[in-house]
Structures are given as structure tokens and as C-alpha cells.
C-alpha positions as CSV (number, residue, x, y, z in Angstrom):
1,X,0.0,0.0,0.0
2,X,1.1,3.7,-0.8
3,X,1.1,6.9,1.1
4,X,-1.2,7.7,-1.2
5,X,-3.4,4.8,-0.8
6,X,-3.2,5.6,3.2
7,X,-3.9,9.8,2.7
8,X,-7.0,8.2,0.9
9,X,-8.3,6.3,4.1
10,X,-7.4,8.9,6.3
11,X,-9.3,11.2,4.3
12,X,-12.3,8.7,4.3
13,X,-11.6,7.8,8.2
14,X,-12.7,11.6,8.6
15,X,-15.6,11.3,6.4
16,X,-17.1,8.4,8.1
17,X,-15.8,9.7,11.6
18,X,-13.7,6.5,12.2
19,X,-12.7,7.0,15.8
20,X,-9.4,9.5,16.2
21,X,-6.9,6.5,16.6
22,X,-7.7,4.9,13.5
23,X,-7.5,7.7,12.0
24,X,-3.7,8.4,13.7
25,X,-2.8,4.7,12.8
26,X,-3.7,5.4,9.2
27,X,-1.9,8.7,9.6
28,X,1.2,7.5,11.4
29,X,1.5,4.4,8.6
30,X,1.5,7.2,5.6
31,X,3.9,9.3,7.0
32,X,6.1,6.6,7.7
33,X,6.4,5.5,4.2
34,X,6.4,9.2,3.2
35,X,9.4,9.6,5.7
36,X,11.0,6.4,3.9
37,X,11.0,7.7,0.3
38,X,11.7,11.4,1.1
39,X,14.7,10.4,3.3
40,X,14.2,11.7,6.3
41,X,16.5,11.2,9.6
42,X,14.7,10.5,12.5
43,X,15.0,14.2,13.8
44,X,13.8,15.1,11.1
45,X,10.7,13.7,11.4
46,X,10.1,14.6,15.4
47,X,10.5,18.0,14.0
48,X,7.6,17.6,11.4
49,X,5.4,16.0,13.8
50,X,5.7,18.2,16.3
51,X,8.7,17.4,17.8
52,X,7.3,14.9,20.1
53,X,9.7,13.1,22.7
54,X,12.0,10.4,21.5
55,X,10.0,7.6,23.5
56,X,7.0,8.6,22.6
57,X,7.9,9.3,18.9
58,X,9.6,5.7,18.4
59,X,6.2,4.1,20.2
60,X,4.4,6.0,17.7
61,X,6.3,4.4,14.9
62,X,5.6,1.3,16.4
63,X,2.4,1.9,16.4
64,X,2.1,1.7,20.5
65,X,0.9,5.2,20.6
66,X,-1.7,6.4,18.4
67,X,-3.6,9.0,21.2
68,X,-2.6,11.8,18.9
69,X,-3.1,15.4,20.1
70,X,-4.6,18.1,17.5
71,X,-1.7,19.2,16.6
72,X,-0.5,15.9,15.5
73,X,-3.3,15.0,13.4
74,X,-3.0,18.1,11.7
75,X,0.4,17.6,10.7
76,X,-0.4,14.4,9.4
77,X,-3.2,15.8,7.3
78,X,-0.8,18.5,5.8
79,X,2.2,15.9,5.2
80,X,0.1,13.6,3.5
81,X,-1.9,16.2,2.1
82,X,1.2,17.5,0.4
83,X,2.8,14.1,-0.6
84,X,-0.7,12.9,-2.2
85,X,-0.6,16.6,-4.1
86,X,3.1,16.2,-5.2
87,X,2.1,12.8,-6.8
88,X,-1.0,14.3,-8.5
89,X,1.6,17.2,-10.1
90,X,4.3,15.2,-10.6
91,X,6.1,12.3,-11.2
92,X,8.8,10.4,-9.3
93,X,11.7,11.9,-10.4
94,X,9.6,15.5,-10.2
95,X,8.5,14.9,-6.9
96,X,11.9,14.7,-5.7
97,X,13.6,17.2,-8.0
98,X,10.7,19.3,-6.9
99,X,11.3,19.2,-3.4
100,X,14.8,19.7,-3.1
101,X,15.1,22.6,-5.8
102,X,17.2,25.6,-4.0
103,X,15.5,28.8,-4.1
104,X,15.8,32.4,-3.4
105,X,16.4,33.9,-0.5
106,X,13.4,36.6,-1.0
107,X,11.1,33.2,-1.9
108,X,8.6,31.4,0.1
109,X,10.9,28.8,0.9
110,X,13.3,31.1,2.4
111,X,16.4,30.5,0.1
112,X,15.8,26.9,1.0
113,X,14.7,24.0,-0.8
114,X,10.7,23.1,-0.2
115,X,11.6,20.2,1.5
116,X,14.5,22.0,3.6
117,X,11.2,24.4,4.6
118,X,9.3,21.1,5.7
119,X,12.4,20.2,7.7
120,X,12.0,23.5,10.4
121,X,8.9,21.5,11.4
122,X,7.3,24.6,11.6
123,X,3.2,24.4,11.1
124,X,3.9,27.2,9.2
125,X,5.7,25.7,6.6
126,X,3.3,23.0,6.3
127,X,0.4,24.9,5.6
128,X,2.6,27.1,2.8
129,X,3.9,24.0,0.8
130,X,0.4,22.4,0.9
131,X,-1.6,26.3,0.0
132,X,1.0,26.4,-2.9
133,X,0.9,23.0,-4.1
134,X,-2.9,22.8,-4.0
135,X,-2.5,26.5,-6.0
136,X,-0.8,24.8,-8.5
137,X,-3.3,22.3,-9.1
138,X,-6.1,24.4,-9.7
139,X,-7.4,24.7,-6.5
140,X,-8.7,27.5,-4.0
């Protein structure tokens, strides 16, 4: 199964308000294999969840811990949000040629590469990579 495959039954868990640690297990299981192919270290990925302690982050990979706060579930949202987008506008070798493209200094990104950006962990570089990916395709 696929991130994408998993963003798609987190977005349906929502719909039919599958109980919130379903929804987190489908979550944590996308962003693990999103974590995988995007090659992130394993601070790298407490940082884009939130920056949740290392016990509790490794428990959560185990799936041992899927009593997500808000925050959480929101990151998961965007990350998968933005990987299932990414896949929609691109393919494999433009995902990741895509996310690690330098940029300006006066850009968005900050002079770094999109996927630098998604590195700070900061919710507000989640929200700008999805708002500009979704602009891309079309979207409001």
C-alpha cells in the first residue's frame, strides 16, 4: 500500500468519523512510508510532527501510541496532504527534483529548498507548501 493509498483512508476515516486512533494509525503508517522515500532522519521527522519526545515518537512508529493530540493530526493531514498533491503534479523523479530545488532567499521557501522548509517542522511551513501546491493544481 502507498502513502497515497493511506492519505485516501485517512481522508475517508474523517468522512465516516472513524474514531481518532484509527485515523492516527492510518496517519502515522502514511507518513512513515512518506518519511522512507523522502529520506528523512529521525529528527527530522520529530521535528515535522511536532517534535514529540523520542520515546513517545519511536512508540508512535511502532504503532504503540496512536492517542494523537490536535496538533498531531493536523500535521499528518498536511504531510500527507502535500505528498498525495506532489504525486498528483508530478512524477517520481519530479517529486523529488521538486522538493529539493534551492530557491531564493526573498522566496517562500526562504532561500531553501521546499523540502528544507518542511524540515523546520514549523506548522507554518506545512500549511505554505500544501496552500501552494494545492494552487498549483487548480485549487482554492
Amino acid at each position: 500500500m502507498t502513502a497515497a493509498d493511506l492519505h485516501q483512508q485517512l481522508d475517508d476515516a474523517a468522512e465516516a468519523q472513524i474514531p481518532r486512533e484509527e485515523q492516527a494509525a492510518a496517519g502515522l503508517a502514511a507518513f512513515a512510508g512518506i518519511a522512507e522515500e523522502w529520506g528523512l532522519n529521525t529528527d527530522e521527522q520529530r521535528r515535522m510532527l511536532g517534535n514529540p519526545g523520542r520515546t513517545r515518537f519511536f512508540a508512535m512508529k511502532r504503532g504503540e501510541s496512536t492517542a494523537l493530540s490536535d496538533d498531531e493530526l493536523d500535521r499528518l493531514a498536511y504531510l500527507t496532504a502535500i505528498y498525495a498533491l506532489l504525486n498528483i503534479l508530478y512524477n517520481a523523479e519530479g517529486v523529488r527534483a521538486w522538493l529539493n530545488n534551492p530557491s531564493r532567499p526573498d522566496s517562500m521557501w526562504r532561500g531553501q529548498s521546499p523540502l528544507d522548509y518542511l524540515k523546520t517542522g514549523r506548522m507554518e511551513a506545512l500549511i505554505d507548501v500544501y496552500r501552494y501546491l494545492n494552487g498549483l493544481r487548480g485549487a482554492s
